[in-house]
C-alpha positions as CSV (number, residue, x, y, z in Angstrom):
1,X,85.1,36.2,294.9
2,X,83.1,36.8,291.7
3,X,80.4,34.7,291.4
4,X,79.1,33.9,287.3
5,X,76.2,32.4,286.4
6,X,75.7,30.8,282.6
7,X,72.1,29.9,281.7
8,X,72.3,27.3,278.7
9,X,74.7,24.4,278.2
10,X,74.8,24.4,274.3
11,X,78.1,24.7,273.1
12,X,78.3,28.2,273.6
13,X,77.3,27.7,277.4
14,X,79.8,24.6,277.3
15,X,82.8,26.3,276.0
16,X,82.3,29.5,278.5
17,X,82.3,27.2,281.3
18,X,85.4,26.1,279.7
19,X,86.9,29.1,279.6
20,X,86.1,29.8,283.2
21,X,87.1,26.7,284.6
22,X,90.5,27.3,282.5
23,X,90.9,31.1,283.9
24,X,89.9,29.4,287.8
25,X,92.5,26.7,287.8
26,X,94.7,29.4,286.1
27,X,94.2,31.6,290.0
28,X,90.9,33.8,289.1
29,X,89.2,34.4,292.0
30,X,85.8,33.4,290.4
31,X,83.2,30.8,291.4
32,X,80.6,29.8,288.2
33,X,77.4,27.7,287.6
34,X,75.9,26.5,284.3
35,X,72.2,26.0,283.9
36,X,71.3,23.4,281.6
37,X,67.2,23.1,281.3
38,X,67.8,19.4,280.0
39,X,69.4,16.4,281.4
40,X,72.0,16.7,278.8
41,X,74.7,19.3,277.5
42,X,75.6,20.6,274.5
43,X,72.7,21.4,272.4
44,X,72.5,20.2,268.9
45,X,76.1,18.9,269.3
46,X,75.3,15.1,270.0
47,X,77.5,11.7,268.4
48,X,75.8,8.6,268.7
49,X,77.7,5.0,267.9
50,X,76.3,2.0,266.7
51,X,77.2,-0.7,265.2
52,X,80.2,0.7,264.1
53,X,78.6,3.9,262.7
54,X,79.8,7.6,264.0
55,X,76.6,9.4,263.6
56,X,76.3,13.0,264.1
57,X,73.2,14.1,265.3
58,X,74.0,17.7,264.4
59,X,76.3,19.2,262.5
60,X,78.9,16.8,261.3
61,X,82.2,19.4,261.2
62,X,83.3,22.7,261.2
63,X,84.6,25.3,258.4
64,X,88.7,24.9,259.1
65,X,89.4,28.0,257.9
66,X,87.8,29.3,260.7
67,X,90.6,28.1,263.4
68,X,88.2,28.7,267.0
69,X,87.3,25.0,266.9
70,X,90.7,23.3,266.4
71,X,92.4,25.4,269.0
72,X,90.0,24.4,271.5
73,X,90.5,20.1,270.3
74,X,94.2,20.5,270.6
75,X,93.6,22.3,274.4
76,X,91.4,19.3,275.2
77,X,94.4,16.5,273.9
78,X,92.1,15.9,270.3
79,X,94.6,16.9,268.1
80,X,95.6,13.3,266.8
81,X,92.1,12.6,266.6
82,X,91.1,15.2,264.1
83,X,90.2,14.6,260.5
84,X,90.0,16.2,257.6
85,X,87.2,15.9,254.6
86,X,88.0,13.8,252.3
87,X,88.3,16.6,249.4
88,X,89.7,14.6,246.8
89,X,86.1,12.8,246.4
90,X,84.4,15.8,246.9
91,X,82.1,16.7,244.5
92,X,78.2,18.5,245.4
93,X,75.6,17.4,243.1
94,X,72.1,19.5,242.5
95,X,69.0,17.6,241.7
96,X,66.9,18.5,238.9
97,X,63.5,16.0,238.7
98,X,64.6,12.9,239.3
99,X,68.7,13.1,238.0
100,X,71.7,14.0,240.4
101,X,73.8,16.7,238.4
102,X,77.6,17.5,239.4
103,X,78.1,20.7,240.2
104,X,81.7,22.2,238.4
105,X,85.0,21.3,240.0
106,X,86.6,24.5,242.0
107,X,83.3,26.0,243.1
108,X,83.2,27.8,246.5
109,X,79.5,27.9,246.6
110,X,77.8,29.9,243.8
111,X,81.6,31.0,242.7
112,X,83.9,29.1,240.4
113,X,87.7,29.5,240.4
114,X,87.9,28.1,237.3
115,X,85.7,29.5,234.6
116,X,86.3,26.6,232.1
117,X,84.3,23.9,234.3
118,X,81.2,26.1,234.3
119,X,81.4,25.7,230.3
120,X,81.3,22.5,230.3
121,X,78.5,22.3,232.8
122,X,75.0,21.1,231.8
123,X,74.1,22.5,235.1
124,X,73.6,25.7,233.5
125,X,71.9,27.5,230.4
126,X,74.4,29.4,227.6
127,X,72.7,32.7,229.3
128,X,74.1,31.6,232.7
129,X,77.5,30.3,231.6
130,X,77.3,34.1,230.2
131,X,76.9,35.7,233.0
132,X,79.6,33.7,234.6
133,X,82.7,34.8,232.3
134,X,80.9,38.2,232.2
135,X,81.3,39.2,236.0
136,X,84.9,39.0,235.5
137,X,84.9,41.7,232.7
138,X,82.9,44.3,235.1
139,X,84.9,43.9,238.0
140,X,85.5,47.9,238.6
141,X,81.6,48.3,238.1
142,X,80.7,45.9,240.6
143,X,83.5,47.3,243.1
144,X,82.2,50.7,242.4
145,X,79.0,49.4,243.0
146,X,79.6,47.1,245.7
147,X,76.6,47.8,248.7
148,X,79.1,47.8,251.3
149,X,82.0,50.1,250.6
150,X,82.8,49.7,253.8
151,X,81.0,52.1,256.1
152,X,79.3,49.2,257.2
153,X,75.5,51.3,256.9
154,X,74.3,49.4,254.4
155,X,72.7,45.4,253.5
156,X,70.8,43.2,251.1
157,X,69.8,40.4,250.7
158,X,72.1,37.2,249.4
159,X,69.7,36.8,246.0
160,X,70.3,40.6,245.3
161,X,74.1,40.1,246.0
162,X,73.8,36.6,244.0
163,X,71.8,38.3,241.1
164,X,74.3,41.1,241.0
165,X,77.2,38.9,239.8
166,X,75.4,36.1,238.3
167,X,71.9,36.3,237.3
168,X,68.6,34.5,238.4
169,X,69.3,30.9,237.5
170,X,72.8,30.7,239.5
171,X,70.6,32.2,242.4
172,X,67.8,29.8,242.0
173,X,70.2,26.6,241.1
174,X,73.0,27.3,243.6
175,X,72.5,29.7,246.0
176,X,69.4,28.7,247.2
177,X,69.8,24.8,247.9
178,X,73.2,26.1,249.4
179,X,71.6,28.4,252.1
180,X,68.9,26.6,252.7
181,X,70.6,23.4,253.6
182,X,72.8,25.6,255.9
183,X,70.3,27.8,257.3
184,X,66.3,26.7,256.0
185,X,65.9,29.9,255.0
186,X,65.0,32.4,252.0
187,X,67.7,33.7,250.4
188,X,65.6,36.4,249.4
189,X,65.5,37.6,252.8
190,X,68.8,36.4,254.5
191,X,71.3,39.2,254.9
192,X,74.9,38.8,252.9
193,X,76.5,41.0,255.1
194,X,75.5,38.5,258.0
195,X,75.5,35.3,256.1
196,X,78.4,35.6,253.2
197,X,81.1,38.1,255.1
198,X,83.7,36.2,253.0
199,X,82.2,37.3,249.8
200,X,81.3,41.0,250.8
201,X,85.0,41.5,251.3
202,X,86.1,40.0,248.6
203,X,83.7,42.5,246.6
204,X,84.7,45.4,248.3
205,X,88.7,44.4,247.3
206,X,88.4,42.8,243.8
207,X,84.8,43.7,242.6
208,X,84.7,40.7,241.0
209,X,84.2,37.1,243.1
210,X,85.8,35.0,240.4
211,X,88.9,37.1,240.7
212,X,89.3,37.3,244.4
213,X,88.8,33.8,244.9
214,X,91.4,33.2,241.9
215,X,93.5,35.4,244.0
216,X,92.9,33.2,246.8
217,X,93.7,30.0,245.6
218,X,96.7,31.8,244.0
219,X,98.0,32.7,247.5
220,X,97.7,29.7,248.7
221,X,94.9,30.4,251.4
222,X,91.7,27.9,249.8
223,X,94.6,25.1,250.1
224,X,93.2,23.4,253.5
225,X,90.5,20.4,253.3
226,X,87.0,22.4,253.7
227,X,85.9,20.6,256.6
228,X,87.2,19.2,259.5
229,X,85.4,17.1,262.0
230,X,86.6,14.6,265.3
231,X,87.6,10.6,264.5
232,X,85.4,9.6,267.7
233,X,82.4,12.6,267.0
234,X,82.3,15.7,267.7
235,X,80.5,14.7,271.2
236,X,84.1,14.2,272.4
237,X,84.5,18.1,272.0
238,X,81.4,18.4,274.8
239,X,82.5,15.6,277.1
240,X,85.7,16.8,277.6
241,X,84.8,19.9,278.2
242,X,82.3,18.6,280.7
243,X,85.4,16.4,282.6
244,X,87.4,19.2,282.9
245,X,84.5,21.7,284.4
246,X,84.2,21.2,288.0
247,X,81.0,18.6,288.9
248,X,80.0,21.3,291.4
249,X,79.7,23.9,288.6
250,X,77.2,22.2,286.5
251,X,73.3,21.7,287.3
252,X,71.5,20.2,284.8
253,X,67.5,19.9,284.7
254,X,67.0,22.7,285.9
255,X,65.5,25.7,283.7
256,X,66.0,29.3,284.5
257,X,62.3,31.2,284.9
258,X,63.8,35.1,285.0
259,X,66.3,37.2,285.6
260,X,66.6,40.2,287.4
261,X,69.3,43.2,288.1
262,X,69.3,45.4,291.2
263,X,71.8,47.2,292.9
264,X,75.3,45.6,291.0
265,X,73.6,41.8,291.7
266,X,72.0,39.6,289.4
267,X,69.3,37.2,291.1
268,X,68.8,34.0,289.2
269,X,65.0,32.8,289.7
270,X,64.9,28.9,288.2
271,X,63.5,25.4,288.6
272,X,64.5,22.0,289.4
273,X,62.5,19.1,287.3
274,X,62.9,16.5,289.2
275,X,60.9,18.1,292.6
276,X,59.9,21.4,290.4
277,X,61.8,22.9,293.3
278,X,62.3,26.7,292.9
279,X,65.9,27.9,293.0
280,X,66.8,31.1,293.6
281,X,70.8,32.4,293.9
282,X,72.9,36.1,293.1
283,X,75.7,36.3,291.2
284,X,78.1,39.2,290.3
285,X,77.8,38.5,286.2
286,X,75.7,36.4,283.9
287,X,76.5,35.0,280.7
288,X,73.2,33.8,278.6
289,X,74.0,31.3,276.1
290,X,69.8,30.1,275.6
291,X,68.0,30.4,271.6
292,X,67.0,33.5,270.8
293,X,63.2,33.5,271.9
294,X,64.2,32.4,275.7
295,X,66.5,35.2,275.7
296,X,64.3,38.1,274.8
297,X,61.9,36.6,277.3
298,X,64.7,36.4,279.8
299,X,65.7,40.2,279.0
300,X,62.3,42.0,278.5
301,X,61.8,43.6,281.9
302,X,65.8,45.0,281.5
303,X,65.1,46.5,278.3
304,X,62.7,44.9,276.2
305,X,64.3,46.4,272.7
306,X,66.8,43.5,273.1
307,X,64.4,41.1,271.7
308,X,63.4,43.0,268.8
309,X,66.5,42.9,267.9
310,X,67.3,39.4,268.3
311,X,66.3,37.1,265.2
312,X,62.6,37.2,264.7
313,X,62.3,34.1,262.7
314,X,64.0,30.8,263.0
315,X,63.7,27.6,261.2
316,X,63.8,24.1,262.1
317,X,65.8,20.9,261.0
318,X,65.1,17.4,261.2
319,X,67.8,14.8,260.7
320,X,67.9,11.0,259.4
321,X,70.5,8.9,259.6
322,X,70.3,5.7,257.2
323,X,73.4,3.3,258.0
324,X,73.7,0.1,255.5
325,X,75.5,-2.5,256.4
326,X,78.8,-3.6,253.5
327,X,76.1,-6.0,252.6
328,X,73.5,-4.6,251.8
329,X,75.9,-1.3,250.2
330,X,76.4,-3.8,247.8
331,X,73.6,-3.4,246.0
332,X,73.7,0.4,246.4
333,X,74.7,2.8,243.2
334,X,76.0,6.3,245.4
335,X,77.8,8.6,243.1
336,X,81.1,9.8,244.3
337,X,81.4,12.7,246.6
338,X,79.9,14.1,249.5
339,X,76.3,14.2,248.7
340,X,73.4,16.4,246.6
341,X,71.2,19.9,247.4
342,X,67.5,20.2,246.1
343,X,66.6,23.4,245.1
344,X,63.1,24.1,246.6
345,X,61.5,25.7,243.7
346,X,61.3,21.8,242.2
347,X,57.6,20.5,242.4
348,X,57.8,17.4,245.2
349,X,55.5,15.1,247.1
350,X,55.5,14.2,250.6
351,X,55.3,11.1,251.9
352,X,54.4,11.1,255.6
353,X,53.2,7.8,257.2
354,X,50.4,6.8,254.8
355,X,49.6,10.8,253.9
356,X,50.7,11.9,250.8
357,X,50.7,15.4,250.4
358,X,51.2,17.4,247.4
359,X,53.0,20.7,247.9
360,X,55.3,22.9,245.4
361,X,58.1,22.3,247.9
362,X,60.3,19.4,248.6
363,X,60.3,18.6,252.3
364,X,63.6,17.4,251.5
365,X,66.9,19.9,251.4
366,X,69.8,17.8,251.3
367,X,71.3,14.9,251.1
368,X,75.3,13.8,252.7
369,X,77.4,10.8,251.6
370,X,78.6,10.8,254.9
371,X,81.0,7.4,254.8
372,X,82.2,9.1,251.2
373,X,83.2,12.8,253.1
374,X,84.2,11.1,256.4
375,X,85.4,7.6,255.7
376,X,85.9,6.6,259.3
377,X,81.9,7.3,259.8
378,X,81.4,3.5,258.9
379,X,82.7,0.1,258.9
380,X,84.6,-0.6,255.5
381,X,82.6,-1.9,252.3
382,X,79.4,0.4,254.5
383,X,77.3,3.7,253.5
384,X,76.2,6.0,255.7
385,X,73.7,8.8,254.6
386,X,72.2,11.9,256.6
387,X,69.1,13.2,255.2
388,X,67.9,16.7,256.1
389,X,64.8,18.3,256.4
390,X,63.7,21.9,256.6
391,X,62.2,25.0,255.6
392,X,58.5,25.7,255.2
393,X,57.6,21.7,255.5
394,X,59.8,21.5,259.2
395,X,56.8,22.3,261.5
396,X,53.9,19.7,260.6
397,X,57.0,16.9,259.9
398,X,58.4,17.5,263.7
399,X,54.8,16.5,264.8
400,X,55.6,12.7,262.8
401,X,56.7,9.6,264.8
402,X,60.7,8.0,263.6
403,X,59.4,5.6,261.5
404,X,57.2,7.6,259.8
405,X,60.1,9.8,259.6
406,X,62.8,7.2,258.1
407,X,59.7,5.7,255.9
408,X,59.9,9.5,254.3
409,X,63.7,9.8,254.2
410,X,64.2,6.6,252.2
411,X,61.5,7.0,250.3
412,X,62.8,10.7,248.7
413,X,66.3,9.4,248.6
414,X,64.9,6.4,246.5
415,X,63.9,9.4,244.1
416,X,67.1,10.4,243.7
417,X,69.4,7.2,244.1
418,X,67.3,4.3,243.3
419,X,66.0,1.4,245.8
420,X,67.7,1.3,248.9
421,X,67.3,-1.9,251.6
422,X,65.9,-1.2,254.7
423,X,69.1,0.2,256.9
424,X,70.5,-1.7,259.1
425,X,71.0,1.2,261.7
426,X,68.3,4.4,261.8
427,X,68.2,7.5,263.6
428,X,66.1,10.5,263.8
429,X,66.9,14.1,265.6
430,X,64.3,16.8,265.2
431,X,65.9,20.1,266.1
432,X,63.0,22.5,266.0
433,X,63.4,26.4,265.8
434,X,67.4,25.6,265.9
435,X,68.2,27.9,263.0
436,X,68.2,31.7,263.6
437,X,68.0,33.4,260.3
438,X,70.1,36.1,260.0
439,X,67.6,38.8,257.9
440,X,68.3,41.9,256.1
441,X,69.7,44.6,258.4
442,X,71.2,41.8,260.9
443,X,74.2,43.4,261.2
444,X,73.2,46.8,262.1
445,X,70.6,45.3,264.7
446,X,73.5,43.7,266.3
447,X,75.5,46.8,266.7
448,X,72.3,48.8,268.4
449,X,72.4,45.4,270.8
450,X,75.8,46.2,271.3
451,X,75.4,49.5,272.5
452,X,72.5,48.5,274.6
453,X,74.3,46.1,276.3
454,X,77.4,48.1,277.0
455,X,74.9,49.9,279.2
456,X,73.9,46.8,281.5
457,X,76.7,45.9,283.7
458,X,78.4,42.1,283.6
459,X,75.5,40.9,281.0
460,X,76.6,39.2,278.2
461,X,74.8,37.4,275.2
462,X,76.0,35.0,273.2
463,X,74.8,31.7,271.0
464,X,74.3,31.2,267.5
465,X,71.5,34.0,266.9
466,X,74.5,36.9,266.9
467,X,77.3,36.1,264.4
468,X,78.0,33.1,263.0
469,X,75.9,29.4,263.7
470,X,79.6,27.2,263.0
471,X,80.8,25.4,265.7
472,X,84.2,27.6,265.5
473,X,81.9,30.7,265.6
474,X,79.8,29.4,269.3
475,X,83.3,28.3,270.7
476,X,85.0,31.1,270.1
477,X,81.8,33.7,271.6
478,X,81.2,31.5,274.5
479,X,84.8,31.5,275.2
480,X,85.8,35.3,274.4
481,X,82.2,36.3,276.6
482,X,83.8,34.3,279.6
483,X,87.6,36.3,279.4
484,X,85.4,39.4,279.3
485,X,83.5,38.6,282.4
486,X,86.7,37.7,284.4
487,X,88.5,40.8,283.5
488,X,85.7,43.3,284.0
């Protein structure tokens, strides 16, 4: 009998125990246990209700092109309950002072498929809608050109690829505010090979990005809704994973110290918070799904090069939920679509409590119309919104209490969409050091990692600080890391 041991009940922990409960029932002769530190599973993956509100603490959906996540909702019997964005209202606006503009229709990111919209944009200066219908026109230079030509030896950073194709101002406008409200970090330092595979390839085929993603929509394939999330939250994706993984198989509060390997066994050394009773069991494999710092800490006495070349820098998030009630939406002026992006160069000021700090930065990233991109999110005639916070400003604001927090929140939005009434229903989730950023060279550390670990027998790594932070990218690690384990 195999014995497996997962440390870390985020969703990659959760969906290997899955996996292993699926290949057990299926005849495996395996036994598992999940350690979970807290007293609840699935890391940043958390749905609250209220008063008829769906409110994500986390993310909010996945990327449907990217299938991981749907395969496993259909598995669990959530197929009937999944929805699609609503893209026929979608529209992404950038804020410039104090005024909300549209981004163009068709844009994938900082690439349009439709070159007329970006002429008609006041988003952008003649010398930027320039560039635009240029990049087009020196296709075969920028394929000649491209930085990986697929030896896969090669990296830079998303504003070199950005500036490449576009210029400056599309970096600064678009591609900034876009990374940073998906990652908090500098897009002058984030890796495209690790962050924007999508576009990398289409560089290396078409040279130019309009063109491949005209080529796209030509074939068909940018035809699905963008985003896809559960009717009920996507908390249902963690609790039925959790019903269907034996009771026996979980233990939660209790936090794993080390980890050793001798002789073929792993020996598990961790702590029970209730009694701060010490643990200690063997197991045959071990799969560690914990953040990236816990994990080189976990690692260093095996071989401590795995944690320099884990992420060295993370960021963290902080999320408020404002819900207002149809009556009071009433008086509220939202624009349509599914919310706005504030580039971070903008001048700001930051309103904590009764501080007010100035700073060149606004604390401020992004802002979703959540009832407008997931209608069923509130009651009718409602509007929900989901400020985020991040970046540089993250650290001092996690130290602020919630209503300091929701003070700030509606105060910037009011910047940006006039007076709101206190909300009816408030919520605050601070997710510190959540976001591994993915740095120049990420990719190539990852493959050394790979090669180390091919060397250390039934270890396997996995979590959002490896390839890809999506839901459909932790689902489908966790779940291919568990097969793996079984078989060897």
């Amino acid at each position: 009998m195999k014995r497996i041991a997962i440390i870390g009940g985020g969703i990659s922990g959760m969906a290997a125990a899955y996996e292993l409960a699926l290949q057990q029932r299926a005849g495996a002769a395996i036994e598992f246990v999940l350690f979970e530190a807290t007293s609840r599973l699935g890391g940043i993956v958390e749905t609250v209700r209220r008063d008829g509100f769906v409110i994500e603490c986390g993310p909010d959906s996945w990327v449907t092109e990217k299938p991981w996540a749907r395969e496993l909702s259909v598995e669990l019997g959530l197929e009937s309950e999944l929805v699609p964005s609503n893209d026929d209202r979608r529209k992404t606006y950038i804020a410039d002072g104090n005024t909300l503009t549209a981004m163009p229709a068709g844009m994938r990111m900082m690439v349009p498929t439709r070159t007329e919209s970006i002429q008609n944009s006041p988003l952008f200066s003649d010398q930027a809608k320039l560039a635009y219908l240029r990049e087009p026109e020196i296709a075969e230079q920028l394929k000649i050109n491209a930085f990986d030509a697929g030896d896969g030896n090669r990296d830079e950073s998303v504003r070199a690829f950005v500036v490449r194709h576009f210029g400056d101002e599309v970096a600064n406008t678009i591609a900034a505010p876009l990374l940073a409200g998906v990652f908090g970090g500098d897009i002058a330092k984030l890796s495209v090979r690790a962050v924007m595979p999508t576009f990398v390839a289409l560089e290396r085929e078409y040279g130019s990005l309009i063109l491949g993603l005209q080529r796209r929509v030509q074939a068909g394939k940018e035809s699905e809704p963008i985003f896809t999330t559960v009717r009920s939250g996507l908390g249902a994706l963690i609790a039925d994973m959790e019903s269907f993984i034996p009771e026996r198989s979980v233990h939660r509060n209790v936090a794993v110290k080390a980890i050793e390997h001798s002789g073929g066994v792993w020996s598990v050394q961790a702590m029970q918070s209730a009694d701060s009773r010490d643990i200690e069991a063997s197991f045959d494999s071990i799969l560690v799904a914990t953040p990236a710092e816990t994990t080189a800490s976990l690692l260093h006495l095996i071989d401590s090069r795995i944690g320099e070349l884990l992420p060295q820098q993370s960021s963290s998030a902080i999320v408020v939920a404002l819900g207002f009630a149809s009556g009071q939406a009433r008086s509220m002026r939202i624009p349509p679509g599914f919310g706005f992006l504030v580039p971070q160069h903008q001048p700001g000021r930051v309103h904590v409590g009764n501080d007010c700090a100035d700073d060149d930065r606004q604390a401020l990233l992004a802002c979703t119309f959540l009832n407008q991109k997931f209608p069923h999110t509130a009651p009718d005639g409602a509007i929900l919104l989901r400020a985020f916070f991040g970046g540089p400003l993250a650290p001092r604001l996690l130290e602020h209490d919630d209503d300091s927090l929701i003070r700030l929140a509606r105060t910037q939005l009011e910047g940006y969409l006039g007076q709101l009434p206190a909300p009816s229903v408030a919520l605050v989730r601070r997710w510190p050091n959540s976001l591994p950023l993915y740095e120049v060279g990420h990719a190539d550390r990852m493959a050394e990692l790979d090669s180390r670990l091919a060397k250390i027998p039934n270890l396997r790594l996995i979590g959002n600080a490896y390839r890809g932070v999506g839901l459909p990218d932790l689902i489908r690690s966790g779940r291919a890391a568990a097969r793996e384990i079984v078989a060897d």
